[in-house]
C-alpha positions as CSV (number, residue, x, y, z in Angstrom):
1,X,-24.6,-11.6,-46.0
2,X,-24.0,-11.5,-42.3
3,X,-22.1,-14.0,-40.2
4,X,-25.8,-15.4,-38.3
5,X,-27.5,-15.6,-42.1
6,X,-24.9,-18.1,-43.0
7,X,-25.5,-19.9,-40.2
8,X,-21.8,-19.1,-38.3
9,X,-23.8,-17.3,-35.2
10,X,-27.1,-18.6,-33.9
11,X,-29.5,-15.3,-35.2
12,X,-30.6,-14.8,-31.1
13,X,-26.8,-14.1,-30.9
14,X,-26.5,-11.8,-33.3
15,X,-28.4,-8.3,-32.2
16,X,-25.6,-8.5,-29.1
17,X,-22.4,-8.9,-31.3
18,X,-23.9,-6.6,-33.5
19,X,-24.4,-4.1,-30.8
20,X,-20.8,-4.7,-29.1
21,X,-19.3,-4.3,-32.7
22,X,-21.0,-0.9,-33.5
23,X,-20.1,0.3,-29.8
24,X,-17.4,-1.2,-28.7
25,X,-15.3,2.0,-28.0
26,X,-18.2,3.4,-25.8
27,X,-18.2,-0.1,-24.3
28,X,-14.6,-0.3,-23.3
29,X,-14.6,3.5,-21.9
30,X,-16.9,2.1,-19.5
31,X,-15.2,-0.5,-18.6
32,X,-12.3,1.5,-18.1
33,X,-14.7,3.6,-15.8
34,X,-15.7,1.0,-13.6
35,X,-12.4,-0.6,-13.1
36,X,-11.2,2.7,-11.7
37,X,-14.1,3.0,-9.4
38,X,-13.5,-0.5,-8.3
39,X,-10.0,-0.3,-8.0
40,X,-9.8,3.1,-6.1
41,X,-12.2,1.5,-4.1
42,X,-10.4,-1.4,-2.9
43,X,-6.7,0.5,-2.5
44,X,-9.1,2.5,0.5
45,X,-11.3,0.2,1.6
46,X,-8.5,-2.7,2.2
47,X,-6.3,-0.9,4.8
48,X,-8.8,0.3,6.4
49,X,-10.6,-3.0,6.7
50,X,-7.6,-4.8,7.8
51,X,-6.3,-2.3,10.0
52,X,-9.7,-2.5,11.7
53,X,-9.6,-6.5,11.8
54,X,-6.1,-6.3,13.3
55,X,-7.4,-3.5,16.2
56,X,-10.2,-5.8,17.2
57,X,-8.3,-8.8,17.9
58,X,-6.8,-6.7,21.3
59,X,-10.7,-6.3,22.6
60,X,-13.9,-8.8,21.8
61,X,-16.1,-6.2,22.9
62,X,-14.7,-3.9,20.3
63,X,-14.7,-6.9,17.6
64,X,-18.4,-7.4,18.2
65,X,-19.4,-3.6,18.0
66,X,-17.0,-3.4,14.7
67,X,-18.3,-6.1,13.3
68,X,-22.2,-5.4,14.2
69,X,-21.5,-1.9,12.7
70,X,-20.1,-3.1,9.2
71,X,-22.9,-5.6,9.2
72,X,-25.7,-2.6,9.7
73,X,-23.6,-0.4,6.7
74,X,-24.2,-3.2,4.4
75,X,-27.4,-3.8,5.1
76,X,-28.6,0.1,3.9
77,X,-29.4,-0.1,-0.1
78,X,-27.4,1.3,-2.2
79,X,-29.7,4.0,-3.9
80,X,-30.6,5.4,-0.4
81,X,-27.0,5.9,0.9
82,X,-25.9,7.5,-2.7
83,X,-29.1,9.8,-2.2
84,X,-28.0,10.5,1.4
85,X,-24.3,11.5,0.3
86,X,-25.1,13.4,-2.8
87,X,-25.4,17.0,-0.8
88,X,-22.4,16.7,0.8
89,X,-20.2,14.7,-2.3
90,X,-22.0,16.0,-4.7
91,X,-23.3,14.2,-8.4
92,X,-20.3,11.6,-9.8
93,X,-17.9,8.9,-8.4
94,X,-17.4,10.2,-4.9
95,X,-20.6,9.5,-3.1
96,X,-20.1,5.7,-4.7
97,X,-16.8,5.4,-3.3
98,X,-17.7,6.2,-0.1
99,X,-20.5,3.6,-0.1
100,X,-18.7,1.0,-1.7
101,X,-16.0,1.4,0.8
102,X,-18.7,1.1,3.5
103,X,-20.4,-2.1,1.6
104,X,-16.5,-3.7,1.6
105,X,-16.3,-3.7,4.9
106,X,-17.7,-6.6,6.2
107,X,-16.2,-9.3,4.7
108,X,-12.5,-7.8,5.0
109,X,-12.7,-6.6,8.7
110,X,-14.0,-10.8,9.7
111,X,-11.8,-12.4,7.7
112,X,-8.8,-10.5,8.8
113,X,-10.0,-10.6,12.8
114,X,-11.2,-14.4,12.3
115,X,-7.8,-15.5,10.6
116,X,-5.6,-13.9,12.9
117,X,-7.6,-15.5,15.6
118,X,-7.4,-18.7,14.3
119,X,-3.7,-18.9,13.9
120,X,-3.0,-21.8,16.7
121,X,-1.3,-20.5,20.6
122,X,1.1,-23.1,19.8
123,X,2.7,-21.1,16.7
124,X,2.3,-17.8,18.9
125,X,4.1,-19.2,21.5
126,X,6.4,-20.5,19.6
127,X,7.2,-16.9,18.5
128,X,7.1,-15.8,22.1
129,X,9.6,-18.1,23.0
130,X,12.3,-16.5,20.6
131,X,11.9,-13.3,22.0
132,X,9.3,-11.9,19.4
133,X,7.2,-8.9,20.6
134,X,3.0,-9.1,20.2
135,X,3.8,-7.0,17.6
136,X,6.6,-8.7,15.8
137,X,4.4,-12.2,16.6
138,X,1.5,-10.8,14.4
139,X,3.7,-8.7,11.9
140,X,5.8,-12.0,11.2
141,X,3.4,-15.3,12.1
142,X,0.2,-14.4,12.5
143,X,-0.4,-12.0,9.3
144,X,1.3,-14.0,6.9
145,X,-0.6,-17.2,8.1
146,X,-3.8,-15.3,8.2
147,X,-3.0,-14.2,4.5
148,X,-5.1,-16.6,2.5
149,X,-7.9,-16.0,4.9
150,X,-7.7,-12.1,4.9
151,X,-7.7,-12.4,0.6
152,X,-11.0,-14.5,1.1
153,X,-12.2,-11.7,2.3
154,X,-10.8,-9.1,0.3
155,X,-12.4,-11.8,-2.7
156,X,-15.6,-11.2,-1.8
157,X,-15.3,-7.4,-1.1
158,X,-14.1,-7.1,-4.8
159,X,-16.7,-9.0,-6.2
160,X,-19.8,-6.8,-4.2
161,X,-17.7,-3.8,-4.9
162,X,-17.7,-4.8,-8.9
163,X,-22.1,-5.5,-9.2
164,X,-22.6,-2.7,-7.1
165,X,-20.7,0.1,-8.8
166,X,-23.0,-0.3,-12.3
167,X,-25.8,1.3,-10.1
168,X,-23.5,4.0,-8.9
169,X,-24.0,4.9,-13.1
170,X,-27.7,5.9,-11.9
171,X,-26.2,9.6,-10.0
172,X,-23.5,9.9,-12.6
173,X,-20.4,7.8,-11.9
174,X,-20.3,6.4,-14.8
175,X,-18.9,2.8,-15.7
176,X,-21.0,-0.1,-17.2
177,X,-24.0,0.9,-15.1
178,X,-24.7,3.4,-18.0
179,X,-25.8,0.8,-20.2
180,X,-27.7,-0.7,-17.9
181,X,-30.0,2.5,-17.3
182,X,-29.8,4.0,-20.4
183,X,-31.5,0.2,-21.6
184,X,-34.0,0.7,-19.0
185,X,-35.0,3.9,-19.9
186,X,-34.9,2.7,-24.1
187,X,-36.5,-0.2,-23.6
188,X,-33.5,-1.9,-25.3
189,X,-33.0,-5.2,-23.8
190,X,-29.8,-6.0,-25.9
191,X,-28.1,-3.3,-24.1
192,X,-28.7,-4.4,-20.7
193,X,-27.9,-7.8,-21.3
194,X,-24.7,-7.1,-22.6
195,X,-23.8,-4.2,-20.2
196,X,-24.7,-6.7,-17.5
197,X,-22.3,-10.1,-19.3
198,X,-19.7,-7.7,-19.0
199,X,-20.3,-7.1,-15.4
200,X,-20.4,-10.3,-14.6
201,X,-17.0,-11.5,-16.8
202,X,-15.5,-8.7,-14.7
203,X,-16.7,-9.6,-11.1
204,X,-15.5,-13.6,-12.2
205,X,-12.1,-12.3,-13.8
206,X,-11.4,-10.2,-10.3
207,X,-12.7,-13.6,-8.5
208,X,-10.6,-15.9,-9.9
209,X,-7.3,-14.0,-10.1
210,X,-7.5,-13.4,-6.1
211,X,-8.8,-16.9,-5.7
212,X,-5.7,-17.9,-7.7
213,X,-3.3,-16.0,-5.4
214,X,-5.3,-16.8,-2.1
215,X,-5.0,-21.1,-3.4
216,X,-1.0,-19.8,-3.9
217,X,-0.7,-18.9,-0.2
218,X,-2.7,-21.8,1.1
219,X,-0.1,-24.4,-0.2
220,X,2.7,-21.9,0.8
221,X,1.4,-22.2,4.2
222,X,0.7,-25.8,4.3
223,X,4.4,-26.3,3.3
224,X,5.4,-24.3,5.5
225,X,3.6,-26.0,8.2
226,X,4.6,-29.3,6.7
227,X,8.4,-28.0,7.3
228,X,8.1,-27.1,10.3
229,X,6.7,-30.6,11.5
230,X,9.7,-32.4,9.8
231,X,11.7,-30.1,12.0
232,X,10.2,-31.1,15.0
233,X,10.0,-34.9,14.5
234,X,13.7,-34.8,13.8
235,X,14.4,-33.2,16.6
236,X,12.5,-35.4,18.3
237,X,14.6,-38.2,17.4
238,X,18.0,-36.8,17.6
């Protein structure tokens, strides 16, 4: 007798534990698949994002056409811009790399260029005063200060990179997205639902390990801040 007859799994859980037992190796090749996508996505699309945040801070004519641009590129649907890459990338993972990298963006490029930006004149200054270089002034104060910004940012590029790759399953990427289709075309509800729970676990683990590490630098920084005022309040009275 099964584990839902005896009344240990409520019966309108058991079709999807059912369905995870009999395919859970197919199950966690496709995750496998999609954390691959997502990751090689991110190691590209992260440089170049920041690198791109940090250019734009020199010129606010060049911030507002970088950052109109990576609005437009998220704004084009997924399905069209695969379709429009396929005859030069070809059918697999490729033409959803590049798309995803486009989609990620966004939110990288403005939070690196808006924390930089936001880090006070007073601490720049501060750095100017001991010699530092622009360069050494945003390689040593204003990047690591900007840091828990800049991961914000890199947060949110994860999580659209992770829901978005399952469609890239649709031109043959692979990843969870296969389960997802194939239950479309089946008709088999079970399988979208849990192709898509998994999904979503994996878009909220990848949230909440960066928001973890971004909370990490926040309270570094405010210490850091906090020192720094101690500093100055005894110096004050000396």
């Amino acid at each position: 007798m099964s584990a839902a007859h005896l009344g240990v799994v409520p019966l309108f859980i058991s079709p999807y534990l059912e369905f995870v037992v009999q395919n859970v190796d197919q199950l966690f090749a496709r995750l496998i698949e999609h954390i691959l996508i997502t990751a090689e996505t991110v190691l590209i699309a992260v440089p170049i994002g920041v690198s791109l945040g940090v250019l734009i801070t020199y010129n606010d004519r060049a911030a507002t056409a970088v950052l109109w641009l990576a609005g437009i590129a998220m704004t084009i649907p997924s399905l069209a811009a695969f379709g429009l890459l396929v005859p030069f990338l070809g059918i697999g993972s490729d033409p959803v790399v590049f798309t995803l990298i486009l989609y990620s963006q966004l939110p990288v490029i403005r939070n690196t260029y808006v924390g930089l930006t936001g880090v006070e004149e007073a601490t720049k200054e501060a750095g100017k005063g001991l010699g530092m270089t622009r360069q050494q002034r945003l390689r040593r104060i204003q990047i690591p200060m900007a840091l828990p910004i800049i991961l914000a940012g890199v947060r949110n590029a994860v999580v659209i990179v992770v829901g978005v790759a399952a469609v890239g399953a649709y031109i043959g990427a692979g990843g969870l997205g296969e389960f997802i289709f194939n239950g479309i075309r089946q008709g088999d509800s079970v399988m979208i639902v849990v192709a898509t729970i998994i999904v979503s676990l994996l878009a909220l683990v990848a949230d909440y390990g960066i928001a973890t590490v971004e909370q990490l630098l926040r309270i570094r920084n405010g210490e850091q801040v906090e020192q720094r005022a101690s500093t100055q309040l005894i110096q004050k009275a000396r």
